[in-house]
C-alpha positions in Angstrom: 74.5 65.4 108.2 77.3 67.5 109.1 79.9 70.0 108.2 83.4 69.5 108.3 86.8 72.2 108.2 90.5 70.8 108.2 93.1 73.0 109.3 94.6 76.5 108.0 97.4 74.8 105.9 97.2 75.9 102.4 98.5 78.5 101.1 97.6 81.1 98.5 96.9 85.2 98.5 99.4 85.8 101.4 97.4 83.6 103.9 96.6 79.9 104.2 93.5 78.1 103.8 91.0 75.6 105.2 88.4 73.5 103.4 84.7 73.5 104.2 82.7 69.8 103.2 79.5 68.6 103.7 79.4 64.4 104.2 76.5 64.3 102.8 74.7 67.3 100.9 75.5 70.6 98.9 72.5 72.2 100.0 73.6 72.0 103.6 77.0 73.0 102.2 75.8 76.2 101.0 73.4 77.0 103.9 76.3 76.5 106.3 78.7 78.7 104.1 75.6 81.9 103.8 74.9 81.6 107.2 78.6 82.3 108.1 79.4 85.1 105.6 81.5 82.6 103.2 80.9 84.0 99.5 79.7 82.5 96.3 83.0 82.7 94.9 84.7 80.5 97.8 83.0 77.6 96.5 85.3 75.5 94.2 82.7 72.7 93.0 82.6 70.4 96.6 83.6 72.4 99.2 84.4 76.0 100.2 88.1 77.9 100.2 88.3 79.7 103.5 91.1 81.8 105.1 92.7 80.9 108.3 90.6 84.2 109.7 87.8 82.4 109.8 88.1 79.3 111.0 87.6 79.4 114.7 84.4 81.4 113.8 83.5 78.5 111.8 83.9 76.0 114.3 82.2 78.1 116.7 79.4 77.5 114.6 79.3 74.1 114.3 81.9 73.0 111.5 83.3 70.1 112.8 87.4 70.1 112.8 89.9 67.5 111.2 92.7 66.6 109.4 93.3 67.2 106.1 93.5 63.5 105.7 90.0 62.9 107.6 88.0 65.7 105.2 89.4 63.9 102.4 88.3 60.5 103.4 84.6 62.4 104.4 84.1 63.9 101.1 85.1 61.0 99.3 82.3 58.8 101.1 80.1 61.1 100.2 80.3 60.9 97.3 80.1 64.6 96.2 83.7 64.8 95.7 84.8 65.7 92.2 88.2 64.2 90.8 90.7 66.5 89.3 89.9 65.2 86.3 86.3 66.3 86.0 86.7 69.7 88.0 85.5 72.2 85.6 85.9 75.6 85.9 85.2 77.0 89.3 81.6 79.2 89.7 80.0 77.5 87.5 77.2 76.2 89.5 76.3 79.3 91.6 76.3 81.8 88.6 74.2 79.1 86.3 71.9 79.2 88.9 71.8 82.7 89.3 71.8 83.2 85.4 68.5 80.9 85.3 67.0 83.1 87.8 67.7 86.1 85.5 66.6 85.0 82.3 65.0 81.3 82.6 64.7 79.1 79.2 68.5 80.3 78.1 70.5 78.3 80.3 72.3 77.7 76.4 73.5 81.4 76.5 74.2 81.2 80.2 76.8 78.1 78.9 78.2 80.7 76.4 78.4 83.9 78.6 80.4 81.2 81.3 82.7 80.0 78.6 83.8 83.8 77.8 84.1 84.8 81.4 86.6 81.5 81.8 88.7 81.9 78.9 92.6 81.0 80.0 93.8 84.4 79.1 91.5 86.3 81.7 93.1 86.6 85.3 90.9 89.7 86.9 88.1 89.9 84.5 87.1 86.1 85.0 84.3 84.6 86.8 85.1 85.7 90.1 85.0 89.2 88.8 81.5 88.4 87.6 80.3 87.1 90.7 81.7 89.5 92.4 79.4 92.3 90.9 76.6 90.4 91.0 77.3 90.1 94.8 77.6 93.9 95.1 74.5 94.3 93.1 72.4 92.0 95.7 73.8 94.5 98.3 73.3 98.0 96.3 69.7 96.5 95.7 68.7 94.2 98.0 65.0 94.1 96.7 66.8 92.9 93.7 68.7 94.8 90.6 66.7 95.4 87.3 66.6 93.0 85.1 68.3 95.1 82.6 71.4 95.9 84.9 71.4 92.1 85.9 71.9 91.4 82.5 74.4 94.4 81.8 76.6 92.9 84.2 76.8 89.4 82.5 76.9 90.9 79.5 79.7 93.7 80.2 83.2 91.5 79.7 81.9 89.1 78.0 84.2 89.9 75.1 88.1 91.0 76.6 91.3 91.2 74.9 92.2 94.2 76.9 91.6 96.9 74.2 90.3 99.5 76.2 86.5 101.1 74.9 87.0 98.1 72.2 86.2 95.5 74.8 83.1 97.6 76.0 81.9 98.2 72.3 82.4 94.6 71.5 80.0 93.1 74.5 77.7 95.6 73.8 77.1 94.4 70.4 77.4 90.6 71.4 74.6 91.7 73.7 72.4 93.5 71.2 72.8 89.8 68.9 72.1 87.2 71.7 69.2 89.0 73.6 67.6 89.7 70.8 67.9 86.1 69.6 66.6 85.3 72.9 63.5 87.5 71.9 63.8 89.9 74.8 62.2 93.6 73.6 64.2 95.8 71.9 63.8 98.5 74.6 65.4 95.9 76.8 68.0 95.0 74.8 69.0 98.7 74.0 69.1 99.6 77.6 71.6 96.3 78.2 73.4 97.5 75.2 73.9 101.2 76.8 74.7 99.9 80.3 77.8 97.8 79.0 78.9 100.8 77.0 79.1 102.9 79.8 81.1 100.8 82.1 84.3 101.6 79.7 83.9 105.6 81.2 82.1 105.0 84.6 80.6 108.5 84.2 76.5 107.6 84.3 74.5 111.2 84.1 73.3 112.3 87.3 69.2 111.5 86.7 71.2 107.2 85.4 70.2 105.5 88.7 70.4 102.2 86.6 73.4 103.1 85.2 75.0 104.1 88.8 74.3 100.9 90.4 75.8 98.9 87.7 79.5 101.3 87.7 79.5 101.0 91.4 79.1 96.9 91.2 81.8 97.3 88.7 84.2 99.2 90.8 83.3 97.9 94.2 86.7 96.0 93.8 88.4 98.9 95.0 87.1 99.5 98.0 88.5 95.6 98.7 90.7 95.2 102.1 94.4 95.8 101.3 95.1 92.2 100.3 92.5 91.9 98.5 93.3 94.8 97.0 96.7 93.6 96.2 95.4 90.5 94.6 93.4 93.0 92.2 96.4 94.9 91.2 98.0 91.2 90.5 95.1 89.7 88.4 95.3 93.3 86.4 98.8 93.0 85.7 98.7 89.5 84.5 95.7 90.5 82.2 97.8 92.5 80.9 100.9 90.3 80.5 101.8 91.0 77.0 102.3 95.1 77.4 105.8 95.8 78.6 106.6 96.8 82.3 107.6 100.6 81.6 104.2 100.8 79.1 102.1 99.1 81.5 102.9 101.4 84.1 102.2 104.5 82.2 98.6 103.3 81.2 97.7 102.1 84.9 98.7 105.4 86.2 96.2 107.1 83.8 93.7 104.8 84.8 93.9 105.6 88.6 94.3 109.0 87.9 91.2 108.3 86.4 89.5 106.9 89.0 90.7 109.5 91.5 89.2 112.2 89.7 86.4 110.6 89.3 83.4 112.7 91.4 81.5 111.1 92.6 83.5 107.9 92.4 80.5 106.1 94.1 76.9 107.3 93.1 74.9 105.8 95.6 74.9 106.6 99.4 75.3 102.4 100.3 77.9 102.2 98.0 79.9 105.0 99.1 79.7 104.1 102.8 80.7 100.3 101.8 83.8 101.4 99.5 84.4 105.0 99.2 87.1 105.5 102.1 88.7 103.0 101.4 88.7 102.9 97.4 90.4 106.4 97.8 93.1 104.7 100.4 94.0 102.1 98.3 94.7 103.8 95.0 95.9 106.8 96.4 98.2 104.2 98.0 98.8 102.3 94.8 99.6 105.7 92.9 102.4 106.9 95.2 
């Protein structure tokens, strides 16, 4: 078995890119990937989308370098390549899997929660946003996030025509119907219920530990690098697509206003060493 990158030649989000394989297993795929710091969210289905920042580190580790044409040829002999054809929406394996770990026996929900979060209309509040708070949740909680905030954050877009409070309100009640279909307890699903609610304000009461760690998930997007940052302010606007340019502005300045007045913006003391600084750089930079 091994692991094979092809050069930093495709381009996308101001950079280019290289493609991670395996030639012969996923599970060796994804080991690779953890142990090097590649996220979930890289994976698109057979191999991994990595910047050109990375690739000499992955070498360094043992990824083996060729051409383009050569990582094509490997994946395709092992046969875990996936034609254009069939490629489904990206992130589906990794978050099924971590939806099974969250509530096992309603991988049927998981399929309906994944199909909301890849509807063609979402740009930033798609899967990737999804994963993404899950991924800040595993490092807010490292002995592992409530059950109840787990499922918040599934739960908390599921339902987004960019209504503001409308969207919230709307998951909320989705939640309240499918969890207690799935026969969780009604304290359960009330406490999944509230948790989406609050992420339309952000503003958990000071004694809400639950509710902290799931509005710092949620906004651990700003603290992002600038270019990541940038991509952000990109997917937002394109959600956004069918409010006009001078309207649009207005409403994302109250937002960051928002946001900067938020206090604390972060509730937890990992969170706010992670994202704070820089969360406050990059909308301060965004509002001038």
């Amino acid at each position: 078995m091994a692991v094979y990158v092809d050069p930093p030649l495709w381009p996308a989000h101001g950079t280019v890119f290289s493609h991670l394989v395996s030639d012969e297993s996923l599970d060796e795929l994804h080991a690779f990937a953890q142990a090097n710091g590649i996220p979930e969210r890289a994976f698109d289905g057979d191999h991994y989308d990595v910047p050109e920042r990375r690739y000499q580190g992955l070498v360094a580790a043992g990824a083996i370098p060729v051409e383009a044409r050569v990582l094509v040829r490997k994946l395709i002999a092992s046969g875990l390549r996936i034609p254009a054809r069939q490629r489904s929406k990206t992130l589906t394996v990794p978050l099924l899997e971590r939806w099974n770990a969250v509530l096992p026996g309603h991988e049927e929900l998981g399929f309906e929660l994944l199909e909301r979060w890849g509807e063609e209309h979402r740009r930033y509040h798609s899967r990737t946003h999804l994963l993404s708070v899950l991924e800040a949740l595993d490092l807010l909680a490292p002995g592992g996030a409530p059950r109840t905030v787990l499922l918040a954050a599934w739960f908390h877009d599921a339902v987004y025509e960019g209504v503001a409070g409308q969207d919230e309100e709307e998951s909320a009640q989705l939640a309240e119907q499918r969890l207690t279909d799935a026969g969780l307890p009604a304290p359960e699903v009330s406490e999944v219920a509230r948790l989406v609610r609050l992420t339309a304000t952000h503003r958990p009461e000071s004694n809400d530990d639950d509710g902290a760690l799931l509005c710092d998930a949620d906004l651990s997007v700003l603290g992002g690098e600038p270019d990541a940052y940038a991509r952000y302010l990109t997917a937002v606007r394109e959600d956004y697509a069918h409010i006009p340019d001078d309207d649009f502005a207005r409403g994302r300045t109250a937002v960051v206003r928002h946001l900067l007045e938020l206090d604390p913006l972060f509730h937890s003391r990992k969170a706010r060493e992670l994202w704070l600084e820089a969360a406050h750089r990059n909308l301060e930079r965004e509002l001038a």
